[in-house]
MDTraj code that builds the backbone (N, CA, C; nanometers):
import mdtraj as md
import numpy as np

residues = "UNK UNK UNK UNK UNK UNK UNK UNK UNK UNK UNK UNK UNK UNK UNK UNK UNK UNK UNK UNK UNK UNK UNK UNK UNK UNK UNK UNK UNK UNK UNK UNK UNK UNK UNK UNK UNK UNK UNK UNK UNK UNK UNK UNK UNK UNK UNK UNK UNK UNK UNK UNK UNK UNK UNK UNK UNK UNK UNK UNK UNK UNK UNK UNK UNK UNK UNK UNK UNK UNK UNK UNK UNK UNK UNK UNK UNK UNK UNK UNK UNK UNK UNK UNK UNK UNK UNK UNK UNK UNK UNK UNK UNK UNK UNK UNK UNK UNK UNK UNK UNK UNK UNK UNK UNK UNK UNK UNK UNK UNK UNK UNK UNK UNK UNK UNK UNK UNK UNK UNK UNK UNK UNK UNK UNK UNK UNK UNK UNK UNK UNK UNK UNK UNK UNK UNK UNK UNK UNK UNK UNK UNK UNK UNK UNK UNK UNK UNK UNK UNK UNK UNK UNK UNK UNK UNK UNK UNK UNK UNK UNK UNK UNK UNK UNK UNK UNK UNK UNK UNK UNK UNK UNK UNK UNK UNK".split()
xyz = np.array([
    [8.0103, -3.3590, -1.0514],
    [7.9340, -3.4649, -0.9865],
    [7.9755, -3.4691, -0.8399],
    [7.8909, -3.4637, -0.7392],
    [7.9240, -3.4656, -0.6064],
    [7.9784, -3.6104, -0.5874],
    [8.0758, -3.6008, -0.4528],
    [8.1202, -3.7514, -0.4072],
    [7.9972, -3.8262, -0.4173],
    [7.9079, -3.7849, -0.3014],
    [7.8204, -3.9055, -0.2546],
    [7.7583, -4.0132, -0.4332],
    [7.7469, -3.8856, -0.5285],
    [7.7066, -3.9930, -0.5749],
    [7.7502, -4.0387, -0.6433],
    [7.8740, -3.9703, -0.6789],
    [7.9934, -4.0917, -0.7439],
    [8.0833, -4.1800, -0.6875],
    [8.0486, -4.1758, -0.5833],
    [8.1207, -4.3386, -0.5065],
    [7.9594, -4.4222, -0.5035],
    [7.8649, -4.3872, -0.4955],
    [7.6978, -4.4954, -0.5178],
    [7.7600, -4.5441, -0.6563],
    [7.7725, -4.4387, -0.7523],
    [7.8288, -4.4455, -0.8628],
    [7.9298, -4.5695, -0.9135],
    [8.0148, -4.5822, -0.8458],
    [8.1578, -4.6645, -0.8494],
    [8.1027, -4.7893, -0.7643],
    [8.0221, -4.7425, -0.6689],
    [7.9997, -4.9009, -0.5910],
    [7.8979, -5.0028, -0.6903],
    [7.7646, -4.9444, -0.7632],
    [7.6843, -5.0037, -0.8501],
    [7.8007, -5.0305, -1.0112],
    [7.9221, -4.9721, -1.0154],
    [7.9788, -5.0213, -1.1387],
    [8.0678, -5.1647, -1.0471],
    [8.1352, -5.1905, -0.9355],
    [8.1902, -5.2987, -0.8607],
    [8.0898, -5.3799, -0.8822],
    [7.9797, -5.3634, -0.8942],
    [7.9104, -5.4744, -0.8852],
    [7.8680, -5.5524, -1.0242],
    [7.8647, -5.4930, -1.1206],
    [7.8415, -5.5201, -1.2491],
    [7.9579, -5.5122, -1.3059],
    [8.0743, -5.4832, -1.2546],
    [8.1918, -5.4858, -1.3947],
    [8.3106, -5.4966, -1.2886],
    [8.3907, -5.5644, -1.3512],
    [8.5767, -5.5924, -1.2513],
    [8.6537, -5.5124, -1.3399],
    [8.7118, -5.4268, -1.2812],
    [8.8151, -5.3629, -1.3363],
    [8.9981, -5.4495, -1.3011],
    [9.0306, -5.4947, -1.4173],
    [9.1865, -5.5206, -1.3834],
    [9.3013, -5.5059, -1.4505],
    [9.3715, -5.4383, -1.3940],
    [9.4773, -5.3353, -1.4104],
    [9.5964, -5.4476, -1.4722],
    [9.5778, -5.4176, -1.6468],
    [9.6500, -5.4906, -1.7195],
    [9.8130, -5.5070, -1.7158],
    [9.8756, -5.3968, -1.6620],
    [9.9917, -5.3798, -1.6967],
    [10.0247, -5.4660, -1.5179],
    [9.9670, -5.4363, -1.4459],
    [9.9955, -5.5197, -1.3455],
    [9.9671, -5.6757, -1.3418],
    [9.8741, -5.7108, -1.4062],
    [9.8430, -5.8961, -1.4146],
    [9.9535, -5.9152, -1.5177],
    [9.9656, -5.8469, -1.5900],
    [10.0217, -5.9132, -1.7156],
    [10.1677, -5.7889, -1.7409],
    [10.2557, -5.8199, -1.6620],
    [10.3462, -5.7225, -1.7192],
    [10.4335, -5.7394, -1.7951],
    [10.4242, -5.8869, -1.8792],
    [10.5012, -5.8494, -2.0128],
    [10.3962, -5.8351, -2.1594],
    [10.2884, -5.7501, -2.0843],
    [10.1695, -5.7559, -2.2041],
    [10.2336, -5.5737, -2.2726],
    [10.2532, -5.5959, -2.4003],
    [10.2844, -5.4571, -2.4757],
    [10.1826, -5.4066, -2.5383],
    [10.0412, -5.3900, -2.5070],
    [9.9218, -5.3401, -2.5767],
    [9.9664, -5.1915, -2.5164],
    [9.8797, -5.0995, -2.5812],
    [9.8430, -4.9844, -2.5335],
    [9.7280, -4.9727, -2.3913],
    [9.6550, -5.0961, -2.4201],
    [9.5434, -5.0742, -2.3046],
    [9.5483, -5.1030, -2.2153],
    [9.5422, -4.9949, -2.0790],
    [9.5670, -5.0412, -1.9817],
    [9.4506, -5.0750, -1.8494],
    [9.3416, -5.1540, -1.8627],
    [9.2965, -5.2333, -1.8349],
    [9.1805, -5.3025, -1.8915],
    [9.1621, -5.4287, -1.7962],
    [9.0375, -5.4870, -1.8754],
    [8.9223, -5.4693, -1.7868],
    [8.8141, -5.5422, -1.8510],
    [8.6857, -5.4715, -1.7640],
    [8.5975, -5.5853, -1.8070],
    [8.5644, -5.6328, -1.6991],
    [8.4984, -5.7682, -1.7478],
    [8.3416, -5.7495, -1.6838],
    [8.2321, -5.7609, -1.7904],
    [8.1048, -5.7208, -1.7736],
    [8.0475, -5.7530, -1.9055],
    [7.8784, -5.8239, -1.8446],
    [7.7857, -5.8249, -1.9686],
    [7.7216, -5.7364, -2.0694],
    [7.7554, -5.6220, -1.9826],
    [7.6976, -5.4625, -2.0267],
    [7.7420, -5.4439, -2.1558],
    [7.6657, -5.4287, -2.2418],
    [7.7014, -5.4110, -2.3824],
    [7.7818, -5.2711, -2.3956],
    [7.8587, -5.2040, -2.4955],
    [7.9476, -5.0965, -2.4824],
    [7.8702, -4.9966, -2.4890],
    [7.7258, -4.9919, -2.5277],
    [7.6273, -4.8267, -2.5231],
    [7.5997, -4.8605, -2.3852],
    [7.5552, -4.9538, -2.3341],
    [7.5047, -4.9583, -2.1764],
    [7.6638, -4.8917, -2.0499],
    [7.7688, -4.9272, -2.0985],
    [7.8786, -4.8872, -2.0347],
    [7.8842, -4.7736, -2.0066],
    [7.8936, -4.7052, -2.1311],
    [7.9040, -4.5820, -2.1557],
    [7.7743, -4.4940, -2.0755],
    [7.6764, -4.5268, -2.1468],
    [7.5443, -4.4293, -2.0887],
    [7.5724, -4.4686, -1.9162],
    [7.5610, -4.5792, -1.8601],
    [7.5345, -4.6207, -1.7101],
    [7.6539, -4.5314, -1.6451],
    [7.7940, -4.5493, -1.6976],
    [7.8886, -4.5284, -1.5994],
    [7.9939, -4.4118, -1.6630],
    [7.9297, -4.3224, -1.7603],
    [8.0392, -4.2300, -1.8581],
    [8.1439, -4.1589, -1.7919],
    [8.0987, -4.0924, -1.6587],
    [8.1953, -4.0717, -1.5941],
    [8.2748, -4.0814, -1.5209],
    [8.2986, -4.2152, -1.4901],
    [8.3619, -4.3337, -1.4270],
    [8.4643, -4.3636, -1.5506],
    [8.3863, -4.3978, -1.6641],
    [8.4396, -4.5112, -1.7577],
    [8.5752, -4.4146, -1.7887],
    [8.5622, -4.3169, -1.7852],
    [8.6676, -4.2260, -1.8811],
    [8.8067, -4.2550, -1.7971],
    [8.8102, -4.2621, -1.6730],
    [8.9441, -4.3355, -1.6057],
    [9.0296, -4.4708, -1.6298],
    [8.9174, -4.5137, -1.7001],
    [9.0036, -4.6197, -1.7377],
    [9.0492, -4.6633, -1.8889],
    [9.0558, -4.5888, -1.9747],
    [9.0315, -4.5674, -2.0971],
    [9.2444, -4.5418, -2.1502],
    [9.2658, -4.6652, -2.2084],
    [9.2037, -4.7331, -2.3513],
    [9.1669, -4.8775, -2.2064],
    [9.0942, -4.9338, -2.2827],
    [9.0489, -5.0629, -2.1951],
    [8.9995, -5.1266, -2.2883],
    [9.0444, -5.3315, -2.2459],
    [8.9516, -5.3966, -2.3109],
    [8.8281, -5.4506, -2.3011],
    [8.7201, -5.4792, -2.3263],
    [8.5892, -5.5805, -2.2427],
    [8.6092, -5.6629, -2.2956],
    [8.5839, -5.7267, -2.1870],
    [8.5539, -5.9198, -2.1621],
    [8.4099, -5.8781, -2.0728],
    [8.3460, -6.0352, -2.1635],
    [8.1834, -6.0748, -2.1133],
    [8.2329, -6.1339, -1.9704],
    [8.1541, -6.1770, -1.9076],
    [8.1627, -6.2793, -1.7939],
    [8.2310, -6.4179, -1.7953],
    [8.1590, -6.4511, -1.8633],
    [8.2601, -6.6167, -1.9239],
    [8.3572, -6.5892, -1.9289],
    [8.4354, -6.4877, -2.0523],
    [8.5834, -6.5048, -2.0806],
    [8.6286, -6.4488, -1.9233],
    [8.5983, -6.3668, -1.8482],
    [8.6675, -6.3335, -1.7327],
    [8.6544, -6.4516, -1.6440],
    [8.5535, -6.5450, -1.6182],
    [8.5488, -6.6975, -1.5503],
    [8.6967, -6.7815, -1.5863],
    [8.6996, -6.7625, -1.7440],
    [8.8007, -6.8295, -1.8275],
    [8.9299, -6.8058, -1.7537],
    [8.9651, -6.6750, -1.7201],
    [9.1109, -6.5838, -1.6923],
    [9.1204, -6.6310, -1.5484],
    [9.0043, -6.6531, -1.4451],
    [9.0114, -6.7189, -1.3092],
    [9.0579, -6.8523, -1.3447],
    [9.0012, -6.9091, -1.3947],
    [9.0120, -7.0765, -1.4094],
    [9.1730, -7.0794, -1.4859],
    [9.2524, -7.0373, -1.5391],
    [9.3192, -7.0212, -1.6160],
    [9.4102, -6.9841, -1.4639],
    [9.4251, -6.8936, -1.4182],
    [9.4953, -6.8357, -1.2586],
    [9.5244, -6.9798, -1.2093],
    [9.4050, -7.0214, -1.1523],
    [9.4124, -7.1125, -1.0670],
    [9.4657, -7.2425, -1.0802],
    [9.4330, -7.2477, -1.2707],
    [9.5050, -7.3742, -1.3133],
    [9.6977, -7.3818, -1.3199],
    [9.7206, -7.2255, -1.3585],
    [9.8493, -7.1871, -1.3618],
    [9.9196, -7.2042, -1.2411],
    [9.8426, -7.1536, -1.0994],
    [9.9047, -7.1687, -0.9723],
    [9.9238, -7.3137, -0.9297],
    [9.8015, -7.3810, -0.9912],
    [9.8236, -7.5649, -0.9637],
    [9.9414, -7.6347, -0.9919],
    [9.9517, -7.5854, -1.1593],
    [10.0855, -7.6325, -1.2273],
    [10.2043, -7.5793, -1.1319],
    [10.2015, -7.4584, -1.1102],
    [10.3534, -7.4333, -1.0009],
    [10.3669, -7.4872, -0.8831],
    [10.2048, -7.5264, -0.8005],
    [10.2389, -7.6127, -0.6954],
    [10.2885, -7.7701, -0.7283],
    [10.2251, -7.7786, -0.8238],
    [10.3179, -7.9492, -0.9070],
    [10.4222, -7.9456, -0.9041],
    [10.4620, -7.8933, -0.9583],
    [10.6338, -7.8674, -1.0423],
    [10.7221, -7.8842, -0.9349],
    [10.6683, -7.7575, -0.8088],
    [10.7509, -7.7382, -0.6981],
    [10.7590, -7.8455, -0.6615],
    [10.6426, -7.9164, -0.6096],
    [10.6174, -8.1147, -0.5618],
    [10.7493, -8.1710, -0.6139],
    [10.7139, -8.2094, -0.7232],
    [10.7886, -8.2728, -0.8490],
    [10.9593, -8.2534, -0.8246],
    [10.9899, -8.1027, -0.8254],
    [11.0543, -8.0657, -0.8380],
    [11.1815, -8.0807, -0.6448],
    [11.0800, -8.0814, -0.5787],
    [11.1169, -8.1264, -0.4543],
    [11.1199, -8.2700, -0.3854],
    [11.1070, -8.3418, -0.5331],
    [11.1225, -8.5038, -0.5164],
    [11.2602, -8.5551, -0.5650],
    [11.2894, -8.5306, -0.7218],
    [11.4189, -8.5387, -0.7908],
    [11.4307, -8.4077, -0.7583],
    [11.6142, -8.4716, -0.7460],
    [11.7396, -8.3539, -0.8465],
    [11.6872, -8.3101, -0.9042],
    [11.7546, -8.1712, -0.8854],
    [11.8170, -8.1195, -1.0765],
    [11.9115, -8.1078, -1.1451],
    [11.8831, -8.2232, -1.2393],
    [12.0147, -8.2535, -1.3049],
    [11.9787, -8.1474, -1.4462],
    [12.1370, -8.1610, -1.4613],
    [12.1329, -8.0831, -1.6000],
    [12.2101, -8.1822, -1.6886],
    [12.1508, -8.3057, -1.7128],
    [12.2042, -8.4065, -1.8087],
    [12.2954, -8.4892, -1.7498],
    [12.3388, -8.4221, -1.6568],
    [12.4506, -8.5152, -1.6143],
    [12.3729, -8.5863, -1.5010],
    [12.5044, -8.6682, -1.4307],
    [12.4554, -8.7789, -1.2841],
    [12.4742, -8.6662, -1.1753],
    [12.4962, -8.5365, -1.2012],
    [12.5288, -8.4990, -1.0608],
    [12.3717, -8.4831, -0.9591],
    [12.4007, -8.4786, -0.8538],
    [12.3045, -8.4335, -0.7775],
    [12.3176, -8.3085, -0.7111],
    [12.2231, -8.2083, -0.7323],
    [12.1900, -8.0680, -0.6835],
    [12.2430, -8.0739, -0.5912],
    [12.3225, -7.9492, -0.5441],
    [12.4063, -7.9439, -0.4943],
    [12.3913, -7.9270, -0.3201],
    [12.2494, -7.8628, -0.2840],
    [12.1965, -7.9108, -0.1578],
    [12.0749, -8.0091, -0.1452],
    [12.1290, -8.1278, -0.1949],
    [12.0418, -8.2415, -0.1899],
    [12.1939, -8.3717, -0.2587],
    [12.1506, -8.4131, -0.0775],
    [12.2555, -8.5330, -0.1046],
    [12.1974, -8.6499, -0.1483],
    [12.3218, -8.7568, -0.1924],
    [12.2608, -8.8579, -0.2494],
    [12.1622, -8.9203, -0.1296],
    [12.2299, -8.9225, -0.0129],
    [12.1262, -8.9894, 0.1066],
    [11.9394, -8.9393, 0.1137],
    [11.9926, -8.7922, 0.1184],
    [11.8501, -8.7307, 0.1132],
    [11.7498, -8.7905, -0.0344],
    [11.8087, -8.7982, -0.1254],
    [11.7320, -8.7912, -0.2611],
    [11.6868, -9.0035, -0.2312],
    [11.7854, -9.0696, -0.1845],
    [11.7615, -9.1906, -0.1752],
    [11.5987, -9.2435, -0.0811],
    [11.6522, -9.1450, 0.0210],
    [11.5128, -9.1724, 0.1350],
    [11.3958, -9.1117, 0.1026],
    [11.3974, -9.0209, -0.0276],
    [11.2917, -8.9450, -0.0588],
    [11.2163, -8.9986, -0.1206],
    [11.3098, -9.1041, -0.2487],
    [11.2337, -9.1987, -0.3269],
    [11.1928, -9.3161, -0.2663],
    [11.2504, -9.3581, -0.1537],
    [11.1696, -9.4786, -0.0276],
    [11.0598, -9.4101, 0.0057],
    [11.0515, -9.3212, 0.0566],
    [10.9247, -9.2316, 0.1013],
    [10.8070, -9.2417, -0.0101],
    [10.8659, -9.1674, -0.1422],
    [10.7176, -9.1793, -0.2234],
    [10.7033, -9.2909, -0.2553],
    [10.8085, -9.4668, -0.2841],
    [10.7416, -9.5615, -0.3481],
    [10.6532, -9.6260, -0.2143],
    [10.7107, -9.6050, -0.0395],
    [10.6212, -9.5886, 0.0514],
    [10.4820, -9.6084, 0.0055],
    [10.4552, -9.4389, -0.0107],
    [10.3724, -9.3923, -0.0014],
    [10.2503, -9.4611, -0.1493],
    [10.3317, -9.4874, -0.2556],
    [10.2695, -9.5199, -0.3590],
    [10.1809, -9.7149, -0.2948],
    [10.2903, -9.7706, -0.2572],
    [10.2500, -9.8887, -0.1878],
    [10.1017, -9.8649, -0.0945],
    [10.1214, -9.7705, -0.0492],
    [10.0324, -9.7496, 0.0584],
    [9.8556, -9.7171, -0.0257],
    [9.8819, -9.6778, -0.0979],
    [9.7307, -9.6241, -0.2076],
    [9.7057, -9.7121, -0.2466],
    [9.7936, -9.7952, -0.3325],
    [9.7677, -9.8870, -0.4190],
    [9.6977, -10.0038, -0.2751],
    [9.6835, -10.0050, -0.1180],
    [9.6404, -10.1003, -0.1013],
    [9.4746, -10.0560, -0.0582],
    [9.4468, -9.9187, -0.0659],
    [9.3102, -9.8442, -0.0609],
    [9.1819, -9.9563, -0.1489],
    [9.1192, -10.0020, -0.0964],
    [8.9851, -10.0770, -0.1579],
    [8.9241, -10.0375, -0.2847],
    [8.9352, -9.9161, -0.3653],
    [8.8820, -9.8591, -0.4480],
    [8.9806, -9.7889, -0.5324],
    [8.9913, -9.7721, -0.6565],
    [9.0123, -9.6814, -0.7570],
    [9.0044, -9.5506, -0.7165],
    [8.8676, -9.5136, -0.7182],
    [8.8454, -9.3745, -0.6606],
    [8.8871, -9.3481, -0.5392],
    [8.9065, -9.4147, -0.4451],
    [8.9470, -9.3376, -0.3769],
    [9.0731, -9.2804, -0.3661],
    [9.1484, -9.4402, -0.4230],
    [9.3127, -9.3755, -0.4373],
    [9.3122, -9.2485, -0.5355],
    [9.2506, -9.2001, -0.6585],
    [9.2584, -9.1311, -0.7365],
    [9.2308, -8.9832, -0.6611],
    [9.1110, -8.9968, -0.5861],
    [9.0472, -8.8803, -0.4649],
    [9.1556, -8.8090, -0.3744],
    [9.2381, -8.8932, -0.3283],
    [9.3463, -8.8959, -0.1970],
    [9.4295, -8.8305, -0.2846],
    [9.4588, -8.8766, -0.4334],
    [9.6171, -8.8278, -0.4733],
    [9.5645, -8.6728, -0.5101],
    [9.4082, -8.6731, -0.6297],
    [9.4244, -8.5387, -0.6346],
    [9.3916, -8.4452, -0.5334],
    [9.3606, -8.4483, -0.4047],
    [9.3615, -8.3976, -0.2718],
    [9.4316, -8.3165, -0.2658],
    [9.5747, -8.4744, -0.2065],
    [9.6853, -8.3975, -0.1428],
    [9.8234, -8.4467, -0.1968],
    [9.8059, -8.4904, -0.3043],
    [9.9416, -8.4517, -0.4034],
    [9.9133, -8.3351, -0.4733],
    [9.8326, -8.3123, -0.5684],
    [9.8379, -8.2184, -0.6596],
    [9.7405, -8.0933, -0.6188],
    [9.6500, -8.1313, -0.4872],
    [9.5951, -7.9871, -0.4277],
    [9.4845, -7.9758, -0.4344],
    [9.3905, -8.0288, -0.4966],
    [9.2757, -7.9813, -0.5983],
    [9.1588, -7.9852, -0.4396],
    [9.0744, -7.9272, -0.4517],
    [8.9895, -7.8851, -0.3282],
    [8.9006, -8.0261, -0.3353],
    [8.7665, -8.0540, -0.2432],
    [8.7170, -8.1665, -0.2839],
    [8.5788, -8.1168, -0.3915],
    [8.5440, -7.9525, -0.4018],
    [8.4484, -7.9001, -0.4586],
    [8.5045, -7.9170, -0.6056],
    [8.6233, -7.9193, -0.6422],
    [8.6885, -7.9195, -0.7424],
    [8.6831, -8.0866, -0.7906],
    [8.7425, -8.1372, -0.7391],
    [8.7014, -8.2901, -0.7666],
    [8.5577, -8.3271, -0.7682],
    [8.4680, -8.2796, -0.7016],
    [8.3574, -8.3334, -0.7506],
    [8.3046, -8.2948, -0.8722],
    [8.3337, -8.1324, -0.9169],
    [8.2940, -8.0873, -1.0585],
    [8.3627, -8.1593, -1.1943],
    [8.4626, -8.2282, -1.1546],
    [8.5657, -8.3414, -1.2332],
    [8.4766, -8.4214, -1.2764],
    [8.4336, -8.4875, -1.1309],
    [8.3776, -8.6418, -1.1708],
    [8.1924, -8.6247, -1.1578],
    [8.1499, -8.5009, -1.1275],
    [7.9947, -8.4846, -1.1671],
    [7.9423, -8.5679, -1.0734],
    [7.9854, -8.5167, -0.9470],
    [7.9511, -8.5890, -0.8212],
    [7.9678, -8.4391, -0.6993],
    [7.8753, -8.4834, -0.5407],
    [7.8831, -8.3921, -0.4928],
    [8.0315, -8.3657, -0.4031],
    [8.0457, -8.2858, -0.3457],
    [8.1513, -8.2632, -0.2459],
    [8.1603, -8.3709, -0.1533],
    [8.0310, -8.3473, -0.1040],
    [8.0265, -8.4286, 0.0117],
    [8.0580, -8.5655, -0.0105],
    [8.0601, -8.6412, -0.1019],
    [8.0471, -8.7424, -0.2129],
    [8.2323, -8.7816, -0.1622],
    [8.2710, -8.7088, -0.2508],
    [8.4209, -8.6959, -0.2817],
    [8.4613, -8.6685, -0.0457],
    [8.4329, -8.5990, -0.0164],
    [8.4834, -8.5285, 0.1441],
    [8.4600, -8.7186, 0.1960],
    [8.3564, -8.7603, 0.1934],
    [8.3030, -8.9026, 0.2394],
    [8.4214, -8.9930, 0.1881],
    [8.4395, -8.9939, 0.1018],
    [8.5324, -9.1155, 0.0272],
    [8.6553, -9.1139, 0.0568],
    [8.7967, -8.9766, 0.0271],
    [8.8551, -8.9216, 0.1224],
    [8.8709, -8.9641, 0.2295],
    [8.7596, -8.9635, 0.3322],
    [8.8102, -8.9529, 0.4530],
    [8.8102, -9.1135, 0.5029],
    [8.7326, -9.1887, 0.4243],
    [8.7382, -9.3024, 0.4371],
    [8.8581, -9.3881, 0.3882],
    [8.8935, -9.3088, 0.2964],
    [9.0040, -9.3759, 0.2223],
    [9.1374, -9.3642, 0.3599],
    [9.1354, -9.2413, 0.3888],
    [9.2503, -9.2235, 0.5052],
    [9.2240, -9.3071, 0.6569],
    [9.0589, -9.3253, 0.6857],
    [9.0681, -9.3970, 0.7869],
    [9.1332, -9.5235, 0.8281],
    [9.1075, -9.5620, 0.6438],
    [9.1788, -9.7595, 0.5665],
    [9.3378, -9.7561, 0.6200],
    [9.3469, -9.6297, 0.5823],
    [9.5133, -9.6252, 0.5750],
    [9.5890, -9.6112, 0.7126],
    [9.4826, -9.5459, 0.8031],
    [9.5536, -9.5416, 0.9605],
    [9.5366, -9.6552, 1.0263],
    [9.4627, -9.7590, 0.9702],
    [9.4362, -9.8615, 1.0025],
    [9.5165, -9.9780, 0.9801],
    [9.5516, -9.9837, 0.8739],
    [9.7013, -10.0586, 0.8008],
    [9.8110, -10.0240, 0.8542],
    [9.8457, -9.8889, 0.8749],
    [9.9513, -9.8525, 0.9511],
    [9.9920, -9.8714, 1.0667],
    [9.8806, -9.8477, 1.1683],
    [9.8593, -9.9206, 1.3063],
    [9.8401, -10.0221, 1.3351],
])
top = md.Topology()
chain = top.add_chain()
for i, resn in enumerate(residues, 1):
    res = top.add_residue(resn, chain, resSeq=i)
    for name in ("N", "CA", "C"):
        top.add_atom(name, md.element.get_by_symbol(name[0]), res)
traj = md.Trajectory(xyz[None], top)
């Protein structure tokens, strides 16, 4: 098969199918197969459309579209949880049962940290609305985009971006 038309070849399979290299996403995965291939293409359409392509990547699993949506949403939810934790985790100690305090985090630091967030908790709780305090925290405590919050609450972006920003205007206002 000449280049030209097996890279047309490879560019029309990018577009219909993701190839991802299992042993690298997942390296404590012990299957034999080393990647997945996420596409609607039924396995005779694979084969006939892309046979000599497909053979490079072989043993491989398919995933439809959805379940590969699933494995994004699943990423992104996983990276959320580690930006929490870290949060969380950069508020308290870490204790290991005992009273001590981590060992670069003094009692002073850990004291002014918890003035800071009940601060900060004071400060929401005096926001005019529910939603908005709820909007503000999942923002910019826990990260979440405002396209993301609106698919939450079945409302638009702009919806959620409006409320947000109003909510923070309340708050520079109280402050000043």
């Amino acid at each position: 098969m000449s280049k030209d038309i097996l890279s047309a070849l490879e560019e029309q399979f990018n577009q219909e199918c993701l190839a991802i290299n299992v042993k690298e996403e997942y390296p404590d995965y012990l299957g034999t197969e080393q990647w997945i291939i996420i596409t609607d293409l039924s396995d005779e359409e694979l084969t006939a459309r892309y046979e000599d392509l497909i053979n490079r990547y072989y043993p491989y699993i398919k995933l439809s579209v959805e379940q590969g949506k699933a494995i994004i949403i699943y990423r992104r939810n996983e990276d959320k949880h580690r930006k929490r934790k870290k949060l969380y985790e950069s508020l308290l100690p870490d204790c290991d049962g005992e009273d001590e305090i981590h060992s670069n985090l003094t009692q002073v630091d850990f004291v002014s940290q918890l003035v800071m967030s009940d601060y900060i908790k004071n400060m929401l709780e005096q926001l005019p609305s529910e939603k908005q305090r709820n909007r503000i925290v999942l923002r910019y405590l826990f990260g979440f985009t405002a396209v993301e919050i609106a698919e939450m609450e079945n409302v638009s972006s702009q919806a959620v971006d409006k409320s947000i920003h109003a909510g923070i205007r309340y708050l520079k206002k109280i402050v000043m």
